[in-house]
N, C-alpha and C positions, 0 to 999 in steps of 0.2 A: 596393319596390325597394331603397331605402335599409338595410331591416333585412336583405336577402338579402345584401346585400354585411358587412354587420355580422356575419350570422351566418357565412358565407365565412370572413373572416378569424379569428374565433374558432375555426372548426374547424382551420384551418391552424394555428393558432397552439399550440392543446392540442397537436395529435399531433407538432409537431418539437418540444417540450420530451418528451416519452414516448420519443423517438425519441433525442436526448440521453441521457435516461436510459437507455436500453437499453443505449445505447454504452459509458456509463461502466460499467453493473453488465457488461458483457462483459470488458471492460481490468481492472477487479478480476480477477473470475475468472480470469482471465487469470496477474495477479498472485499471487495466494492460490495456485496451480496451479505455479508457480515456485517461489514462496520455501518451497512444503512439499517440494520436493527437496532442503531441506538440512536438513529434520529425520533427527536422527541419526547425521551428517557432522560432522568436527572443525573445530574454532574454528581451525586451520590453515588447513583448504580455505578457510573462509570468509574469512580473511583474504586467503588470494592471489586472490580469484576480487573480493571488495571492494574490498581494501583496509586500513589503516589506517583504526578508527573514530573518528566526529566524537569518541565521546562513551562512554566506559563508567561505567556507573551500575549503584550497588547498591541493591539495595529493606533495608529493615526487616527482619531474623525471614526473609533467607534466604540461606543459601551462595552461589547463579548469581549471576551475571554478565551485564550487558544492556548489549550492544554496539549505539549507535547511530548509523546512518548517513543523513546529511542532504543534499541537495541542494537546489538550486532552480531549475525550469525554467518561464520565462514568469509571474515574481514567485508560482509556487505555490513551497510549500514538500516535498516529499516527505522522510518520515521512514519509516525500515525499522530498529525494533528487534527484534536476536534476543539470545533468552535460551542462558546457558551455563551447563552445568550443572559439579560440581565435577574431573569427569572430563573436561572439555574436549569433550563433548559437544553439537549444538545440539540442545534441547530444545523450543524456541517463537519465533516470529517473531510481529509484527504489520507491518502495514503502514498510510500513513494519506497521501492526496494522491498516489500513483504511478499513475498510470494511463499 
């Protein structure tokens, strides 16, 4: 009796972590399926439609431009850098915590 109930709760307890999981890989896509509507779009739109970025950063060895934008809701932190290219083009986003 004792291991029926042990085994019970082990099964409960896998599948609402799988079930979590699912959620979050949905809000991604979710995510990713948004912010690839501004590939293309000028570093204009993106500003009236963001904002002001927390944070522009250059890399090494290249012309673009990586505008970063930071939040934080419920102590996560969500970071959305898009790249810009020298035409004032968006060329790349990442995203990382926005769900």
């Amino acid at each position: 009796m004792k291991f029926f109930f042990i085994f019970t709760f082990l099964i409960i307890s896998l599948s609402s972590c799988q079930t979590v999981t699912q959620k979050i890989d949905e809000k991604v896509s979710k995510e990713e399926a948004q912010l690839s509507q501004w590939l293309n779009r000028s570093e204009e739109d993106l500003k009236i439609e963001f904002g002001k970025p927390n944070q522009i950063k250059f890399k090494n060895n290249s012309r673009n431009r990586f505008y970063v934008y930071t939040k934080e809701k419920l102590k996560i932190k969500c970071e959305r850098i898009f790249e810009i290219n020298p035409v004032n083009k968006v060329v790349g986003f990442t995203s990382k915590n926005c769900f």
